[in-house]
C-alpha positions in Angstrom: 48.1 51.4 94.8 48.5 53.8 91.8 51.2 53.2 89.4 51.9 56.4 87.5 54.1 56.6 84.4 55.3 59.0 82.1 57.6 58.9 78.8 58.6 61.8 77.0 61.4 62.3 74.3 62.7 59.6 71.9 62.8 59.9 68.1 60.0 62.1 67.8 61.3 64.1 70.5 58.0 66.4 72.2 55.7 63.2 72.6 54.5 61.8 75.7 52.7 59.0 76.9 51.2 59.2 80.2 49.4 56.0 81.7 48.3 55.4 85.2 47.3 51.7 86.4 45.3 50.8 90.0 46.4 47.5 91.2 43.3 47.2 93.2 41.7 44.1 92.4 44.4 43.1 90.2 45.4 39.3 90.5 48.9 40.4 90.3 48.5 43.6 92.5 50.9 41.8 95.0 53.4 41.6 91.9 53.1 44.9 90.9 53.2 46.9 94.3 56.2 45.1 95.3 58.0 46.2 91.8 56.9 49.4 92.1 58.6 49.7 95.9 61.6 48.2 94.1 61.6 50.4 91.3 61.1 53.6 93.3 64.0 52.5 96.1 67.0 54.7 95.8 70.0 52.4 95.4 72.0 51.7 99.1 74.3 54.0 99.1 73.9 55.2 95.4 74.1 58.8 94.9 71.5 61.2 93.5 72.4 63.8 90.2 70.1 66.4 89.7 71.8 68.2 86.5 70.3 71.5 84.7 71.1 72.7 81.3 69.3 75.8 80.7 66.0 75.3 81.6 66.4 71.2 81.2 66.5 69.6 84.5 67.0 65.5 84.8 66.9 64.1 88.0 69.6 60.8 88.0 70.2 58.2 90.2 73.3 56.0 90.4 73.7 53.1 89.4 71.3 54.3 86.4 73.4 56.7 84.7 74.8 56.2 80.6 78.2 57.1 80.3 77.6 60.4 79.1 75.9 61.7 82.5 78.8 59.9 84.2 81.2 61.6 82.6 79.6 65.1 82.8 79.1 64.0 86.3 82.9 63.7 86.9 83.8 67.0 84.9 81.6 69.3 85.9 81.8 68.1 89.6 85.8 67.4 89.5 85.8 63.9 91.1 84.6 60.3 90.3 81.1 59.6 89.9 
């Protein structure tokens, strides 16, 4: 399995990191492929945010939001979130 991984933003604000790792032959591929299903899982019954500013697009899940996409969440779409 390929494990594929990309940080951008932070203090410095236009660097990314991109790093790639192939369990294959990996004593802990096991480990690591059954994270990676975990991590990629959409929550049960967890709702999906896609919001757009300009030409910024994030793409949220819930439970994983901070409380200021929550909140925009709520405005902008007029109900809980």
């Amino acid at each position: 399995m390929l494990i594929t991984v990309t940080r951008s933003g932070g203090f410095a604000g236009g660097l990314e990191k991109l790093s790639a790792l192939d369990t294959s032959g990996r004593p802990d591929a096991a480990e690591l492929e059954e994270l990676a299903q975990r991590a990629v899982a959409p929550a049960p019954d967890g709702y999906r945010y896609r919001i757009t500013v300009d030409d910024e697009v994030l793409d949220l899940q819930d439970p994983c939001l901070s409380d200021a996409q929550r909140t925009l969440i709520r405005t902008v779409l007029g109900v809980g979130a």
